[in-house]
C-alpha positions in Angstrom: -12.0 -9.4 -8.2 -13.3 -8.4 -11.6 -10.8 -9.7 -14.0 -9.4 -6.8 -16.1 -9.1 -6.7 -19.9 -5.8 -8.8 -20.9 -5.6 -6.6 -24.3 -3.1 -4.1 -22.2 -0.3 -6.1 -20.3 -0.1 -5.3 -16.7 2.0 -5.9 -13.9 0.6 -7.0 -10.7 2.3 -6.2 -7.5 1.2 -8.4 -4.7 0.7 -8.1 -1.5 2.1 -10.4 1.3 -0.9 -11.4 2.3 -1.6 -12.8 -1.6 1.9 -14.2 -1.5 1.2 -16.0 1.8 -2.1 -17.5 0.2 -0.1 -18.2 -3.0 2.9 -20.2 -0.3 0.0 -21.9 1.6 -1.4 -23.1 -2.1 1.3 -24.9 -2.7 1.4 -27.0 0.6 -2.4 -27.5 0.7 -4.3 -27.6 -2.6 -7.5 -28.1 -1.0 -8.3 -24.9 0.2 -10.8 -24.8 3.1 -12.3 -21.0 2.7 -14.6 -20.5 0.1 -13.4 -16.8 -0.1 -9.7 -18.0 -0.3 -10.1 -21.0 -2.7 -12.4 -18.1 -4.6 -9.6 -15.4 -5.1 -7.3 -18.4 -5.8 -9.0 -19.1 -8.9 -9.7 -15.6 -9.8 -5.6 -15.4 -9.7 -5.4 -18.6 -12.5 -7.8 -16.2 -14.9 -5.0 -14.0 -14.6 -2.6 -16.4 -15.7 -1.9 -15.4 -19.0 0.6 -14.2 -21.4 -0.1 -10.8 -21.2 0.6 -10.4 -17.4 3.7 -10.0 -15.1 3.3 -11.1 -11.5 5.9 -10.1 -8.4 6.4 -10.5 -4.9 8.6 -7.1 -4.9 6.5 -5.2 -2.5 5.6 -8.3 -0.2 9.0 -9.0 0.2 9.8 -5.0 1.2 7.6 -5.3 3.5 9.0 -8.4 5.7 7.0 -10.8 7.6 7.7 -10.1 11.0 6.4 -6.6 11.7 9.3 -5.0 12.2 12.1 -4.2 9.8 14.3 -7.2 8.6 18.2 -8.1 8.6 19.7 -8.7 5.3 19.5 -12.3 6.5 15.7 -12.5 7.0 15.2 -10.0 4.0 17.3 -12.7 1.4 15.1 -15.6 3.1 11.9 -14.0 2.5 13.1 -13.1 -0.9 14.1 -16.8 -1.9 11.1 -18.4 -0.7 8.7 -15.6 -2.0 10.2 -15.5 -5.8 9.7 -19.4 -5.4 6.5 -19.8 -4.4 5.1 -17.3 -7.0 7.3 -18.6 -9.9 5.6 -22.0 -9.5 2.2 -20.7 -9.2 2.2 -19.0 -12.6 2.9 -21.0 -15.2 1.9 -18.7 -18.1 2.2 -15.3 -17.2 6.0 -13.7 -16.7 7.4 -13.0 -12.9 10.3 -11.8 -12.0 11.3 -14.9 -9.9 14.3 -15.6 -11.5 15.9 -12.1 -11.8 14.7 -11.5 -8.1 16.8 -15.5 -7.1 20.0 -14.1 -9.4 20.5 -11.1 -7.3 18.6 -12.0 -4.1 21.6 -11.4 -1.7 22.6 -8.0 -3.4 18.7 -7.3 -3.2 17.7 -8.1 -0.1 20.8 -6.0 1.1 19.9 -2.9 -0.8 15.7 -3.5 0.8 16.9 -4.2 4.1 18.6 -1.1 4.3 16.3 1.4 2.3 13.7 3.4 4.5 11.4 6.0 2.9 11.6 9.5 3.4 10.4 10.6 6.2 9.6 7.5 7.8 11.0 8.3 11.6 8.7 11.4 11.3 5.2 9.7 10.3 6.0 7.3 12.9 6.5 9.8 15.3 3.3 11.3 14.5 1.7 8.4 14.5 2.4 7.3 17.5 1.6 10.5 19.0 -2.2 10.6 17.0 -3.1 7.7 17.7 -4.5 7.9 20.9 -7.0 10.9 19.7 -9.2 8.6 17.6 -8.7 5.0 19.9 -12.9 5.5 20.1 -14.9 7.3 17.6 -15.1 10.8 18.3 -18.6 12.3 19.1 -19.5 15.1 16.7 -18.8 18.4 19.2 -15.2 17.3 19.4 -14.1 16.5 16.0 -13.2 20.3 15.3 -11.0 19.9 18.5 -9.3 17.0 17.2 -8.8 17.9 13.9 -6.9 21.0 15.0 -4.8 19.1 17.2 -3.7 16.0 14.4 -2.9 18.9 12.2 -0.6 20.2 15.2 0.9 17.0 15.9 1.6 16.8 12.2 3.3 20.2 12.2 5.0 19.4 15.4 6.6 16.4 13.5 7.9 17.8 10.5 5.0 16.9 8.3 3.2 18.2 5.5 -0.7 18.4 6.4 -1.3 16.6 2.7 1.1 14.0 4.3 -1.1 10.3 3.7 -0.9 9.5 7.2 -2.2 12.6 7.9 -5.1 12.3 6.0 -5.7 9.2 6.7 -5.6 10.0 10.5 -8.5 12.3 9.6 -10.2 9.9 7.7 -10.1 8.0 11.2 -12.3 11.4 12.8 -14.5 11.4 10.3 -16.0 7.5 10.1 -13.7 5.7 7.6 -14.2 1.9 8.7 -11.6 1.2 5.9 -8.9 3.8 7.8 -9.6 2.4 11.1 -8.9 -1.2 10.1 -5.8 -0.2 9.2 -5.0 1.7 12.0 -5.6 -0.4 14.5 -5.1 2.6 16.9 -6.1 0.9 20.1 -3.5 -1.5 18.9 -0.5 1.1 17.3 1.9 -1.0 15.2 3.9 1.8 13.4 5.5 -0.6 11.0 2.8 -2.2 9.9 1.0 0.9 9.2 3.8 2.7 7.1 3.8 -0.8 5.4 0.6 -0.4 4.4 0.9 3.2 3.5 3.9 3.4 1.9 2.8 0.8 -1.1 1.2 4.4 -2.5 4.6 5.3 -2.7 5.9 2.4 -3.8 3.1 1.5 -6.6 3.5 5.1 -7.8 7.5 4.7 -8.1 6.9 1.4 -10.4 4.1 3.8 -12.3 6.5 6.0 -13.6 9.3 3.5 -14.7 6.5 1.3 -16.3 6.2 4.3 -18.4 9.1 4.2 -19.8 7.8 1.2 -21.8 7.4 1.7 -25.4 4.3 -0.4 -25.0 1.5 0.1 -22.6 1.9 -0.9 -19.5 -1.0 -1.0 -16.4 0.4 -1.6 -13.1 -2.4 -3.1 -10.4 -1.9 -3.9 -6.5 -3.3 -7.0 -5.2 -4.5 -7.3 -1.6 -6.5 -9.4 0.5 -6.4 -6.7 3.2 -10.0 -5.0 3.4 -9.0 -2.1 4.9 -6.7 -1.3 2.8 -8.3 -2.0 -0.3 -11.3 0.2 0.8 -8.7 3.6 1.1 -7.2 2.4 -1.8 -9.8 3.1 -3.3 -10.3 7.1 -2.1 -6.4 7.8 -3.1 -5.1 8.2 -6.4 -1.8 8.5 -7.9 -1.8 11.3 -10.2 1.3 12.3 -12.9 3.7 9.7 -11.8 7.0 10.3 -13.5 10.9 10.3 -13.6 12.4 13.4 -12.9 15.7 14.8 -13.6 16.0 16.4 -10.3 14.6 14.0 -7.7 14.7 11.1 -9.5 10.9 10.7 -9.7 7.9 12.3 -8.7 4.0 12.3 -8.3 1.2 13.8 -6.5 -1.8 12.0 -4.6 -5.4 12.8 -5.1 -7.5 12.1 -1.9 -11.3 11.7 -2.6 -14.1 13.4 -0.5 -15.6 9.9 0.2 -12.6 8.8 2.3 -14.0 10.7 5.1 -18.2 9.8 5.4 -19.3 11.5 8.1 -18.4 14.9 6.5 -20.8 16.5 3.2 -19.3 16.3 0.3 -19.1 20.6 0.1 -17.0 20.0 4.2 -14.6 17.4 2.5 -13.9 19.2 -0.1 -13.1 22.4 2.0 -11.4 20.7 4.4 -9.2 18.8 1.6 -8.7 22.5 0.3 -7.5 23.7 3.3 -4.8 20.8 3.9 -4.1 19.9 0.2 -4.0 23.5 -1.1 -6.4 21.4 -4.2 -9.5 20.7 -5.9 -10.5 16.7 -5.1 
């Protein structure tokens, strides 16, 4: 929540748990949780000239868990754009443009589905069940092999994210296992989750298109995945002529803590076919 310097703009991209704060805000200004009332204030500092808020990637995401109807999409859109439009009274957000075209939006979102996503939930599903408790040390060989099988089985790369963040699972990542949830498997909400990489890294490469500087930031209130966040990086986003736009992902040793740095990096080697 360290406020960033406001000498480059940047666009933030929020999170539907931020929106949902910002929407409960505005219906209750007396905010009962200290932490809550806290990152609502740190939001204000951001309020500034120099800064572009939008609801974009909470409102791709839906509220339900499951994917939306154009219907529910357009809602969510209207009341999202709104609330975030009022709250920022200085900075720029794309409220208005989002209102203008909501309906042709919220068609266009409700129909979009990334790349491979019937495969990673596939896998998912299927990998899930290997890391429901914490492995004990003499089997995490064992069920490393077998996630990279499933993987393969399913039609995905081994460098796939939710691949590696299935192994970050096995190998004591808190952060991975709160987003997980694999006693609990929600394959939506998990490609959600994963999927603003994606996402964040598309909006990096048209951002620099910008004759000016541009930083583009996530906000989340979501722990867990603010702590792999924070182990993945988006590396050479950029439009393509070819695919339209492309960029690789750069996973750090730390995302998996109960393997040495030397095994992380070997095993990120062997699944990555790169240097961390």
């Amino acid at each position: 929540m360290n406020p960033l310097p406001a000498l480059t703009p940047t666009i933030f991209l929020l999170d539907r748990n931020v929106v949902a704060l910002i929407k409960d805000s505005a219906g209750d200004s007396n905010q009962r949780d200290a932490k809550k009332r806290a990152y609502l204030d740190w939001l204000r500092t951001l309020d500034v000239p120099e800064n572009g808020f939008s609801p974009l990637l909470s409102i791709m995401e839906g509220g339900k868990g499951c994917a939306d109807s154009a219907v529910e999409k357009a809602a969510c859109l209207e009341t999202e754009a709104d609330a975030v439009g009022r709250f920022f009274t200085r900075a720029s957000t794309d409220a208005a443009q989002l209102r203008l075209v909501g309906d042709g939006v919220a068609a266009m979102l409700s129909a979009i589905q990334e790349s491979q996503w019937n495969e990673r939930a596939t896998f998912f599903t299927s990998a899930a069940p290997l890391v429901v408790q914490k492995v004990a040390r003499r089997q995490r060989q064992r069920v490393e092999e077998e996630l990279i099988r499933l993987a393969t089985v399913s039609g995905l790369a081994t460098d796939d994210a939710i691949v590696m963040l299935l192994l970050a699972c096995l190998y004591g990542s808190d952060a991975a296992r709160r987003v997980l949830k694999p006693a609990r498997p929600n394959a939506y909400n998990v490609l959600s989750d994963l999927h603003v990489i994606s996402r964040v890294g598309l909006i990096k490469a048209v951002a620099q298109q910008s004759p000016v500087p541009v930083r583009v930031r996530f906000l989340t209130l979501d722990e867990g995945l603010f702590g792999i966040l924070e182990h993945i990086g988006i590396v050479r986003p950029r439009l393509t002529a070819i695919d339209g736009w492309a960029m690789q992902i750069r996973y750090s040793p730390a995302l998996f803590p109960l393997l040495s740095a030397a095994d992380s990096i070997a095993m990120l080697r062997r699944y990555t076919g790169s240097q961390p």
